[in-house]
C-alpha positions in Angstrom: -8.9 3.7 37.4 -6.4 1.1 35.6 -3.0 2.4 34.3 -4.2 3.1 30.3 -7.2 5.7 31.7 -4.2 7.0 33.9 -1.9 7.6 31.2 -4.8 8.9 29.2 -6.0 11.5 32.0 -2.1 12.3 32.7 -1.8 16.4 31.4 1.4 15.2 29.8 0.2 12.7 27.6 -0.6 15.4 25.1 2.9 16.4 24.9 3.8 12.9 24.1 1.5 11.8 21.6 2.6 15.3 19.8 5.7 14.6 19.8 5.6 11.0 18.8 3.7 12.2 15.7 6.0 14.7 14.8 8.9 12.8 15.2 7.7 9.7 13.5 4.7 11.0 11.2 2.2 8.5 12.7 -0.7 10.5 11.9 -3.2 7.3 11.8 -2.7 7.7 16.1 -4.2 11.1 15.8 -7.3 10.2 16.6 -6.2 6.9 18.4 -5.5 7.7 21.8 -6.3 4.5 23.6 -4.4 2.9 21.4 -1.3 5.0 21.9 -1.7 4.7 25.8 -2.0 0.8 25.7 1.8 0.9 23.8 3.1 3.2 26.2 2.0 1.2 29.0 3.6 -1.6 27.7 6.5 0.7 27.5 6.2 1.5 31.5 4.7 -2.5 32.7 8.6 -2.6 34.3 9.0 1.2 34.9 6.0 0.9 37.6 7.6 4.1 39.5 8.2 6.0 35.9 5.9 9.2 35.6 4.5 10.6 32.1 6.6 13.4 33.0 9.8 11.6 33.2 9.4 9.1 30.0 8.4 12.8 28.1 11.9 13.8 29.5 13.8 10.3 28.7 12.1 10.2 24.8 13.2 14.0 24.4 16.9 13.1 25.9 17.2 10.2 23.8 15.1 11.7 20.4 14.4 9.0 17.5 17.3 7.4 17.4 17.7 6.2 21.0 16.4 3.0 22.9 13.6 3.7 24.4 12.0 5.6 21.6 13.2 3.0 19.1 11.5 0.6 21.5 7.9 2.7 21.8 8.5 2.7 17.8 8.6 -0.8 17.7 5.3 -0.8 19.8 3.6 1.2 17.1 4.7 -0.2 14.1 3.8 -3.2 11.8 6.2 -5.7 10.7 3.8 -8.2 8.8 4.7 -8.5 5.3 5.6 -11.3 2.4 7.5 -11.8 -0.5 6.4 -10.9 -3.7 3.3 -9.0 -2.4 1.1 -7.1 -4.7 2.7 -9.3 -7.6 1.2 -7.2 -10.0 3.1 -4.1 -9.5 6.5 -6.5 -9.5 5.4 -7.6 -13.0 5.0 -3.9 -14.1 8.8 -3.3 -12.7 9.9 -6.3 -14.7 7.7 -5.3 -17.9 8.1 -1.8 -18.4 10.7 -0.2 -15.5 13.7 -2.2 -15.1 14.0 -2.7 -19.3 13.8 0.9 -19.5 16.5 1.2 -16.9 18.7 -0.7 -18.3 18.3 0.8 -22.1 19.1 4.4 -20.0 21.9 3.1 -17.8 23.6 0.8 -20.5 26.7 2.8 -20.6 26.7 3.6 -16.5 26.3 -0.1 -15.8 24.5 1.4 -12.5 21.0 0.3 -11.3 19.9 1.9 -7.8 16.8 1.0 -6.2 15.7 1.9 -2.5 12.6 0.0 -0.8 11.5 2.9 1.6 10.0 1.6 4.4 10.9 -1.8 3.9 9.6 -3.2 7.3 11.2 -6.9 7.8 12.7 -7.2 4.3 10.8 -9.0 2.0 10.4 -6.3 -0.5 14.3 -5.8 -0.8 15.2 -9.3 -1.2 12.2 -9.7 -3.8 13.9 -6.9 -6.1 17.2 -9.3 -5.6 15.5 -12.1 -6.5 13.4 -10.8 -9.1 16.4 -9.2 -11.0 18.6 -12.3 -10.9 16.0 -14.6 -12.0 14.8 -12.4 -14.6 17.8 -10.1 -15.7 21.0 -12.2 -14.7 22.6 -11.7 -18.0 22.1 -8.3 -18.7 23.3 -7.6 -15.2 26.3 -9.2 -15.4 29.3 -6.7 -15.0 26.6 -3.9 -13.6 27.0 -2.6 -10.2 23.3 -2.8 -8.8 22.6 -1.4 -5.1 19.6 -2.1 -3.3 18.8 -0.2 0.1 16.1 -1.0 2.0 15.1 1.6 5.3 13.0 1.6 8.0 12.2 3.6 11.3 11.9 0.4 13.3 15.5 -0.8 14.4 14.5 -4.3 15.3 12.2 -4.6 11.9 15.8 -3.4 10.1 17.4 -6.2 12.5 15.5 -9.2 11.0 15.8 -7.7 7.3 19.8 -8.1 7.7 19.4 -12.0 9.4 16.9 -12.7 6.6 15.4 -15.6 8.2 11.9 -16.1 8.0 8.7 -17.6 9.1 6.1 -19.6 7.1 3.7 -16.8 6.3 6.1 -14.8 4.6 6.8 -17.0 2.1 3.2 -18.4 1.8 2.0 -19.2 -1.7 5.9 -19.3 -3.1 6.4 -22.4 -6.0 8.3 -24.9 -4.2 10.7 -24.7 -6.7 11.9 -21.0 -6.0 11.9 -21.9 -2.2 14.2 -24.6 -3.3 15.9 -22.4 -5.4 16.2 -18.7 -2.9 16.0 -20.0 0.5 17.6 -23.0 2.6 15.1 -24.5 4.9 16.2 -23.9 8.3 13.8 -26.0 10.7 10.3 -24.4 10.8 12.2 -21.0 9.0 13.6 -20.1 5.8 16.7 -18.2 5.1 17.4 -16.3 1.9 20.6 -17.7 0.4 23.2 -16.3 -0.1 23.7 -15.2 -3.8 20.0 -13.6 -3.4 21.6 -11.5 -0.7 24.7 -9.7 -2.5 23.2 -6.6 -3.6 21.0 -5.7 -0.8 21.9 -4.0 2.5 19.5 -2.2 5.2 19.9 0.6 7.4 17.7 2.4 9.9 16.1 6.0 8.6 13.8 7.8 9.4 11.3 9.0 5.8 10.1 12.3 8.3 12.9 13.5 9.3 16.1 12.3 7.5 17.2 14.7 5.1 16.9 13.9 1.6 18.8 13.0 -1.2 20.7 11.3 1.2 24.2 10.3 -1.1 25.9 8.6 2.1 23.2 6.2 3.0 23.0 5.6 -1.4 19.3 7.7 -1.0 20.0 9.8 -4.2 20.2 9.6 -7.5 17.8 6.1 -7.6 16.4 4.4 -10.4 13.6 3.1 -8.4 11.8 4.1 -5.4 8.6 1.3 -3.9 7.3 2.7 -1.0 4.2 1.2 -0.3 1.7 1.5 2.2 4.3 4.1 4.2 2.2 7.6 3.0 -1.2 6.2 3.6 -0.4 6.8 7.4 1.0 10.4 7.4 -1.3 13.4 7.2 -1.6 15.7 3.8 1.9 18.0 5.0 3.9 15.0 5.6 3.0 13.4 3.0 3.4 15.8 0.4 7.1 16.7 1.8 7.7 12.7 1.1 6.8 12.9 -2.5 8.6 15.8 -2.8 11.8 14.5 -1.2 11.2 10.8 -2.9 11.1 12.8 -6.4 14.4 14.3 -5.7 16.0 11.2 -5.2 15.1 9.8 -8.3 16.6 10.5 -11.7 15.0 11.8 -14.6 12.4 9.3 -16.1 12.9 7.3 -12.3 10.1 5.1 -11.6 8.0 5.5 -8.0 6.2 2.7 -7.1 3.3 3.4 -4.2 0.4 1.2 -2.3 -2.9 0.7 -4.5 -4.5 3.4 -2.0 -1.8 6.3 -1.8 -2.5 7.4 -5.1 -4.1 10.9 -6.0 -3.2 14.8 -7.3 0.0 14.9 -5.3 1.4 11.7 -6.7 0.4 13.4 -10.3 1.4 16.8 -9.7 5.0 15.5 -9.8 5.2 11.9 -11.5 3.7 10.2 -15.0 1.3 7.7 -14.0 1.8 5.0 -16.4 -0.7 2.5 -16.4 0.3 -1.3 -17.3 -2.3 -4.7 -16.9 -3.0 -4.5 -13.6 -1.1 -2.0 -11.7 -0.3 1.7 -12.2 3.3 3.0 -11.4 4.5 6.5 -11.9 7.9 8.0 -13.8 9.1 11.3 -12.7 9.4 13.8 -15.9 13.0 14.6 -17.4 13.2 18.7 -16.3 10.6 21.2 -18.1 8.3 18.3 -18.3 4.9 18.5 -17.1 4.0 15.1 -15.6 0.2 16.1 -17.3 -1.2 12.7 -19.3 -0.2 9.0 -18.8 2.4 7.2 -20.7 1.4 4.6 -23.1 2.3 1.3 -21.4 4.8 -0.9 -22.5 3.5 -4.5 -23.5 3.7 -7.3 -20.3 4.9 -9.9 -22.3 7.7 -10.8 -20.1 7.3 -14.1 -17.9 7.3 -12.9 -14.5 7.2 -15.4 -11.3 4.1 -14.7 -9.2 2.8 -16.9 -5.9 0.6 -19.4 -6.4 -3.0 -17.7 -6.3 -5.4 -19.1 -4.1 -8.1 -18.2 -6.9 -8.1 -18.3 -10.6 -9.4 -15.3 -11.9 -12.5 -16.7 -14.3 -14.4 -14.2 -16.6 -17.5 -13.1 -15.3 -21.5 -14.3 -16.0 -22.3 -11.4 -19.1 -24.0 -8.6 -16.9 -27.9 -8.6 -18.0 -28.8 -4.9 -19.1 -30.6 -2.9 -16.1 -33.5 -0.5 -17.7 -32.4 3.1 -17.1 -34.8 4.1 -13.8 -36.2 7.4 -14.1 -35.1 7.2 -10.3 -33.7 5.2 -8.2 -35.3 4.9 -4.7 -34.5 3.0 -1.7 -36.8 0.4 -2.2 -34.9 -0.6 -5.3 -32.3 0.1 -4.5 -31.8 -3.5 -2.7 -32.9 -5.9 -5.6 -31.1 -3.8 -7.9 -27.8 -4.1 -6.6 -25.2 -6.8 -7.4 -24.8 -9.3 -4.7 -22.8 -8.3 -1.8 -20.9 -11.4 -2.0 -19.5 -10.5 -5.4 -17.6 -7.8 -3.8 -15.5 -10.8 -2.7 -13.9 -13.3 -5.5 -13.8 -17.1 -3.6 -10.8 -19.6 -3.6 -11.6 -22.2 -6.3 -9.7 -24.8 -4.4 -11.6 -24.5 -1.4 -15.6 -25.5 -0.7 -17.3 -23.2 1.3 -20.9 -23.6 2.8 -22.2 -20.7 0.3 -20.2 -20.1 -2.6 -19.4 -17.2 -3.7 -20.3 -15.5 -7.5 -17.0 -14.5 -9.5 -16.9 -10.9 -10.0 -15.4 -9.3 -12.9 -11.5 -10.1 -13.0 -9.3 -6.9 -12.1 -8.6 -5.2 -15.1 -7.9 -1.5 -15.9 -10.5 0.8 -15.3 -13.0 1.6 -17.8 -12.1 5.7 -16.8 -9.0 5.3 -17.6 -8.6 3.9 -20.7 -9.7 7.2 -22.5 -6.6 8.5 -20.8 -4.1 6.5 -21.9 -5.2 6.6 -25.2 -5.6 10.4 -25.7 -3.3 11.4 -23.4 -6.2 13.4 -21.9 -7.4 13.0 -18.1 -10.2 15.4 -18.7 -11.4 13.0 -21.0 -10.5 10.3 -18.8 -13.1 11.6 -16.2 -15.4 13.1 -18.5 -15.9 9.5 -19.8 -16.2 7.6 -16.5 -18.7 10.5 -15.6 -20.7 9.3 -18.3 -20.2 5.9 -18.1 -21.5 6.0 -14.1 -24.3 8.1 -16.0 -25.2 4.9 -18.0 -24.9 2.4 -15.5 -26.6 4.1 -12.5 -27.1 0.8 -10.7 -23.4 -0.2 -11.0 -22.0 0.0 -7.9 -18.5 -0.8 -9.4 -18.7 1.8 -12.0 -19.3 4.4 -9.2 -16.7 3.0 -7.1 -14.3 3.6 -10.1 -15.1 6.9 -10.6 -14.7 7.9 -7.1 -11.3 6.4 -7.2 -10.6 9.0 -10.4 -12.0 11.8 -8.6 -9.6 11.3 -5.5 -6.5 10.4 -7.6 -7.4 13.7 -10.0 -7.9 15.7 -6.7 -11.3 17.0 -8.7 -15.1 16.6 -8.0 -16.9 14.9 -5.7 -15.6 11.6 -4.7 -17.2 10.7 -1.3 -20.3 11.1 -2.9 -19.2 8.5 -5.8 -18.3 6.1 -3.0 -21.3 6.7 -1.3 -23.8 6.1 -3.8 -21.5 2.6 -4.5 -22.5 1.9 -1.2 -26.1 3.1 -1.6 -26.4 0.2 -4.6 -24.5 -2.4 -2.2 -23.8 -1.8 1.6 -21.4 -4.9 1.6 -18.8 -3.1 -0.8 -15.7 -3.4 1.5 -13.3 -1.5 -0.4 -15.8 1.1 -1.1 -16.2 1.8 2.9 -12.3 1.4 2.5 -11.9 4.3 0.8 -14.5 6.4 1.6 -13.2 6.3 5.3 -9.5 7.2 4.1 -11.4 10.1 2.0 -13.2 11.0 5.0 -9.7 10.9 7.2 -7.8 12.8 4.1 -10.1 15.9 4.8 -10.1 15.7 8.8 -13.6 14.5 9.6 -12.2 11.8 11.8 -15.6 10.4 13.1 -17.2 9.2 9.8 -13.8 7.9 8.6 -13.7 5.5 11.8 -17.4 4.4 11.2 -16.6 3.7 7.8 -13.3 1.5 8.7 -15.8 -0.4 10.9 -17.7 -1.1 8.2 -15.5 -2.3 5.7 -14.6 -4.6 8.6 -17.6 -6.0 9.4 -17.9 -6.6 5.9 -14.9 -9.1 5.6 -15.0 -10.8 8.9 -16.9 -13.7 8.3 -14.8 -14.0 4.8 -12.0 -17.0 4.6 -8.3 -14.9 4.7 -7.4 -16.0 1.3 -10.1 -14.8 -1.1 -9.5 -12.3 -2.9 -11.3 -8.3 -2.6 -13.1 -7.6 -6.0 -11.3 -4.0 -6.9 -8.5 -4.7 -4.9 -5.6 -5.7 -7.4 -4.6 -8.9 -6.2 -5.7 -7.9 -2.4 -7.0 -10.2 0.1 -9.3 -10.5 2.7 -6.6 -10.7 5.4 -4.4 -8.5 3.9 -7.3 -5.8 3.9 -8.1 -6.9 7.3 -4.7 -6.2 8.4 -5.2 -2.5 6.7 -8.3 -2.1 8.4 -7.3 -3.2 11.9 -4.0 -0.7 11.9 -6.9 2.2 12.3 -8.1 0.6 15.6 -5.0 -1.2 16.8 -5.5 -1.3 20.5 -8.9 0.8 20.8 -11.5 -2.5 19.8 -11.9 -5.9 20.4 
């Protein structure tokens, strides 16, 4: 028996992983034991004589904050981020929130923005850099803070020398390199002037009380925390919303990952929907965050990455005849091409290119709410829609995304029956699993993960997911993998 099936068989291991979860709100190693036991045998490789028993004893001793447990945190953690990631939702900030902050702050002269969860940094220092390349003079004279927190101490560590590696400034114009970082061998640091207003601190999103006006965690302009809540189970994560909506001002802006929307997110903010992205405004008090802002115009020139595709408009779809029924044996020939589900580099030849799917754009089911201020309507109209275009994987895709983000009807069954018309859908098995996990039913969720990554492992890094806002291949991979870290090959 090797040391992992040890710790695994220990009768304290248990205790552990409960109270790792509890203290850190870890939820995805729920159902991820092996993959907890590898990290705490990393933990114990040079504590050979160390029981279960006795590193239970040590973590409890020490709690969160100490240096063993901020070491096992580091083992369960993932640090691998970029600048300017998920452009599009920067470009809504640039578009529609930070004007608006600055209209309702212009006498204040005070702009506060927290990146929760901010890993290594790159998200921080991209607010920095985005507001003095885009808002230098109507900043000038204002005091602007930006806090970025983390749980992992050493993650925090490498925020504050802000000193990076290649990948997490891939696909930046040369000329903002040249302009935001000093090349320092094979690294690059951020200078200096794009450092002034940002500052980092360890905290902990579970536990640390909140507003936290000490630490600058309370009355925020903005909040982005992104890709945190998609890793915490339903308590934990409605407790976060609740806390990150206290933090914020009236008409605050939270900014969360493309998959961590849904009814709790609405129950408390204003999704308002701009090209591209969706981000949410909490309500001035005795406002009901019920129906969507109308969006503010993206006219503003934002700096994005270089994209390693152009988005191209799509081949006109040919009209499908409306199938009394649609049986297996159609099903096949009547999808659309599993490749399509995936948009390929245009600077790049690859033994069997890929067809251009439709570019991102907002989805048909919403535009009904934006309009009428209605989300009834809004789902009453992508019901219909999926109604006429049964053999539209995409269409019932969408509407299963609605259903989940409404907290209303059936939406498993949407995403299964876009997986019925075209089994390679990756983000379809995406979110069906994270549906599946949402509601406990923990063995269909993993089967599902596994699919959506068997779906994109033959796929070049760089392409882009269809559906996915901007998301690539190894950006989903790196999603996918965090659900089976240490459990699979």
């Amino acid at each position: 028996m090797n040391r992992i099936e040890a710790i695994l068989r220990d009768p304290v291991f248990p205790r552990i992983k409960a109270a790792v979860i509890g203290a850190t709100g870890l939820a995805y190693y729920a159902d991820k034991d092996a993959a907890l036991a590898e990290r705490i045998n990393r933990r114990l490789s040079d504590k050979p004589t160390l029981g279960l028993a006795a590193y239970l004893a040590q973590l409890a001793g020490e709690g969160p904050t100490g240096p063993e447990y901020q070491a096992l945190i580091n083992e369960l953690t993932v640090g691998e981020t970029f600048f300017f990631r998920y452009a599009e939702q920067f470009e809504a900030l640039c578009a529609v929130a930070i004007p608006e902050c600055l209209r309702r702050n212009r006498e204040s002269r005070l702009l506060r923005i927290w990146s929760a969860g901010c890993s290594i940094g790159p998200e921080a220092y991209t607010l920095e850099i985005l507001l003095k390349r885009h808002f230098a003079e109507k900043l000038r004279d204002w005091q602007v803070s930006i806090v970025g927190t983390d749980l992992n101490a050493s993650f925090v560590e490498t925020a504050r020398r802000g000193v990076y590696g290649n990948w997490a400034v891939r696909g930046l114009d040369p000329a903002v390199l040249a302009e935001c970082f000093d090349r320092q061998g094979d690294l690059w640091a951020v200078k200096p002037r794009f450092r002034e207003w940002t500052n980092f601190s360890v905290f902990n999103l579970v536990d640390g009380p909140l507003p936290n006006y000490p630490r600058g965690l309370g009355a925020l302009d903005v909040v982005l925390c992104r890709n945190v809540m998609i890793y915490f189970d339903e308590p934990t994560r409605t407790r976060l919303l609740e806390n990150l909506h206290d933090v914020l001002v009236p008409n605050g802006w939270l900014v969360v990952g493309h998959a961590e929307t849904g009814q709790q997110v609405n129950s408390l903010f204003t999704p308002v929907p701009v090209p591209g992205a969706t981000i949410y405004r909490k309500p001035r008090p005795g406002c009901a965050p019920s129906a969507a802002l109308p969006a503010a115009p993206a006219a503003l020139p934002v700096f994005t990455p270089s994209s390693p595709a152009e988005l191209k408009p799509a081949e006109p779809r040919q009209a499908e005849p409306k199938p009394a029924e649609l049986t297996p044996a159609k099903k096949r020939s009547a999808a659309t091409p599993s490749a399509a589900r995936l948009r390929a580099p245009s600077a790049k030849s690859t033994p069997a290119p890929l067809p251009t799917p439709q570019p991102t754009a907002p989805s048909p089911a919403r535009a009904p709410a934006v309009a009428e201020g209605d989300r009834a309507a809004a789902l009453d109209a992508c019901i219909a829609l999926a109604e006429r275009n049964r053999l539209d994987p995409v269409v019932h895709f969408r509407l299963g995304l609605l259903e989940e983000e409404l907290g209303v009807g059936d939406p498993i069954a949407a995403f299964k029956r876009a997986l019925y018309l075209d089994s390679d859908f990756a983000l379809a098995d995406y979110h069906l699993a994270l549906a599946y996990w949402r509601r406990g039913k923990l063995a269909p969720a993993q089967r599902h993960f596994r699919n959506a990554r068997a779906t994109v492992a033959a796929h070049d890094a760089t392409e882009l997911v269809a559906e996915g806002g901007g998301l690539t291949v190894a950006e989903l991979r790196s999603m996918i993998d965090l659900w089976f870290s240490g459990e699979e090959p």
